[in-house]
MARTIDO-278297 format. One record per residue (C-alpha): residue in three letters; x, y, z. Coordinates in steps of 0.2 Angstrom, whole numbers, plus 5000, padded with zeros to 4 digits. Example, Ala and Ser with C-alpha at 12.3 -4.5 7.8 and 13.67 -1.06 7.14 Angstrom:
// residues 2
ala506249785039ser506849955036
END
This chain:
// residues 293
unk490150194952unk489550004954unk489949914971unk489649724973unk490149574982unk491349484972unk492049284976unk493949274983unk494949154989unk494149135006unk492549215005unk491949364999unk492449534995unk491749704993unk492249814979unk491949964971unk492249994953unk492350194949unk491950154929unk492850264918unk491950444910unk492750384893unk492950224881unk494250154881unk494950164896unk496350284901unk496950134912unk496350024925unk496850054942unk496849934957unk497050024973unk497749934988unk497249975006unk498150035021unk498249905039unk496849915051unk496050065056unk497050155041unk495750085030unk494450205037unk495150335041unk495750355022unk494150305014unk493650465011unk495050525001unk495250364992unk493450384985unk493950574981unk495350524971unk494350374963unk493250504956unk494650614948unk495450484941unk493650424934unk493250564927unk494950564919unk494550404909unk495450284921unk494650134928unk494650124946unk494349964957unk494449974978unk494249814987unk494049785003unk495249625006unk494649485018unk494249525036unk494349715031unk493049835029unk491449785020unk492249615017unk491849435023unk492949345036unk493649445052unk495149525056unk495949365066unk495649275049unk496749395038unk498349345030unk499549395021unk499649275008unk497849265008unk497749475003unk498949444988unk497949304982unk496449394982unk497449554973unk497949434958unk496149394956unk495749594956unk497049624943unk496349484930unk494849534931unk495149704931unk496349694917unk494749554908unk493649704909unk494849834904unk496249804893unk497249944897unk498850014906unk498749934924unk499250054938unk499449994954unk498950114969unk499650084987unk499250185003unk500550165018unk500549965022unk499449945004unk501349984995unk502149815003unk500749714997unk500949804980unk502849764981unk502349584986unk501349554973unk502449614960unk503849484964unk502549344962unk501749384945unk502349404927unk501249584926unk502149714926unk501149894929unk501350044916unk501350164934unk501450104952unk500550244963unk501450234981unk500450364993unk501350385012unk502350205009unk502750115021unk504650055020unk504849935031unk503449805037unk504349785054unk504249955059unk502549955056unk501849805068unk503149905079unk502150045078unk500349945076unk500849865094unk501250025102unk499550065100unk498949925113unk500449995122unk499550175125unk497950105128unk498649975142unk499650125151unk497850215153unk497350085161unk498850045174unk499449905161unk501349915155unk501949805142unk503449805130unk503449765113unk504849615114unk503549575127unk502049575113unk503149525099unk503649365110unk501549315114unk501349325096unk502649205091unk502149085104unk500449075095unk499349195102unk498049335094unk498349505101unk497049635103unk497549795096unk496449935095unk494949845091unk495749725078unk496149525083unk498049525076unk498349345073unk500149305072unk500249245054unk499749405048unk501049505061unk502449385054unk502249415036unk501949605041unk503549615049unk504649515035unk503849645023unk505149765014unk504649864999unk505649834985unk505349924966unk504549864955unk505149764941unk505049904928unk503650044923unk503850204932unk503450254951unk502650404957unk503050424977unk501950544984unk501850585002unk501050715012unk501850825026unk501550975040unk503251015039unk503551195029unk504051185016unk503551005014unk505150895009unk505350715006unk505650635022unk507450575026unk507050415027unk506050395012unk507150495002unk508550365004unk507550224998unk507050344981unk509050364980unk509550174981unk508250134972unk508750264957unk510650214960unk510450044957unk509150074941unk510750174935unk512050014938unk512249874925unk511649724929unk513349654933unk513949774944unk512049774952unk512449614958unk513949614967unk513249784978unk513449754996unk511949675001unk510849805014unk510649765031unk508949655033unk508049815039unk508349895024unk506949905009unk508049804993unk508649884979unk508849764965unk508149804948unk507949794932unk508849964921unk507750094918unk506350114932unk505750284931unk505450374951unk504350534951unk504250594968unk503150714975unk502750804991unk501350894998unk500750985015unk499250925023unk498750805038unk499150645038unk497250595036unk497450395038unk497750445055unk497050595063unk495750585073unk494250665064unk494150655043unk495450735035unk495550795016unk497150845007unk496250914991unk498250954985unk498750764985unk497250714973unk498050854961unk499750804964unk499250634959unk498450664942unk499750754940unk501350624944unk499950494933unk499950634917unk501850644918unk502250454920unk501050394908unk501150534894
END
């Protein structure tokens, strides 16, 4: 395991590179992190999994991007645009360093910057690893501001989000649970809609308390479009009914292979002390063994 401070965009970037146990590399993996205090919470099983797939023979790079984490810059100088140009920057020098299949890994809000990565470069991953994806970027701020919400109503404060969404698009950085939300980071949050990528295969893993553990609803809709419209000629693709702007897209080349897995544990980017869920690492080298070949 080598960490080091590496040049972005904006300033620098803490990585850690989980070197692979065997030459040549398996693949090389870029792992994108979750929003706010997700990316602490889920360190530690980020790392465990890092490991695994180390010891496996894969590559593993985990950035911290700017204003997160060990990185330079703070919070209120994040953006979105920022984030995916310091991703492309990961990928070619991951991919310099080791030529092999690139696999992209997303947790929760890490799986739109995946998706918008992918529709901005010519790369197109061997395997795309979503963990607990988020769909749909503006229920996330939704949810992300409704965390300021609690916090105000302890305190005799009562505030809406419309009324939160509003002071952000007049201009103004919002406080949310320790983190200064600027409002070009909130808008491109909320335009955010994951969207498959342009071919490889996808391996959707998410973690549940429900018994037996089940894909959600929700989520399983988006795997059904998404395997629907894989299955359409391109034609016939094109004159779908467009979705409603909520909804995550489903254009796509033919042929995108979706894996999806489902596994009982806490949902450790968000409970309040350390979580582990030692069946997701296994379900993940798993889904990677059976994507990959």
């Amino acid at each position: 395991m080598r960490a080091a401070f590496v040049n972005g965009e904006h300033g620098e970037l803490f990585q850690v590179l989980h070197e692979p146990a065997t030459r040549p590399a398996r693949g090389a993996v870029l792992y994108v992190h979750p929003f706010a205090e997700e990316l602490n919470k889920s360190r530690r099983m980020v790392a465990l999994q890092a490991r695994c797939l180390a010891e496996l023979g894969y590559a593993v790079l985990t950035p911290d991007l700017y204003g997160c984490g060990d990185s330079g810059g703070d919070f209120a100088d994040a953006r979105w645009e920022l984030w995916l140009q310091d991703l492309g920057r990961c990928v070619e020098r991951l991919q310099a360093d080791y030529p092999a299949p690139l696999i992209l890994w997303g947790l929760r809000a890490g799986c739109l910057l995946i998706s918008d990565l992918l529709q901005t470069r010519d790369e197109v991953p061997a395997a795309t690893l979503f963990w607990q994806p988020v769909t749909n970027g503006e229920l996330h701020l939704t949810q992300f501001l409704r965390l300021r919400m609690a916090a105000g109503m302890m305190g005799g404060a009562k505030e809406t989000t419309a009324q939160l969404r509003a002071r952000l698009e007049a201009g103004e950085v919002l406080e949310v649970a320790g983190y200064e939300l600027a409002p070009e980071l909130a808008a491109r949050l909320a335009a955010a809609r994951l969207q498959p990528p342009k071919g490889g295969a996808v391996g959707w893993l998410e973690v549940t308390q429900a018994e037996p553990p089940t894909l959600p609803p929700a989520s399983a809709r988006v795997v059904e479009a998404w395997r629907q419209a894989a299955e359409q000629p391109p034609g016939e693709r094109s004159n779908q009914q467009q979705p409603e702007p909520a909804a995550p897209q489903t254009a796509q080349p033919a042929g995108l292979r979706i894996e999806t897995g489902v596994v009982q544990g806490e949902p450790f980017w968000a409970t309040q002390e350390i979580r582990e869920v030692p069946a997701l690492l296994a379900a993940t080298e798993r889904a990677l063994t059976e994507l990959l070949g």
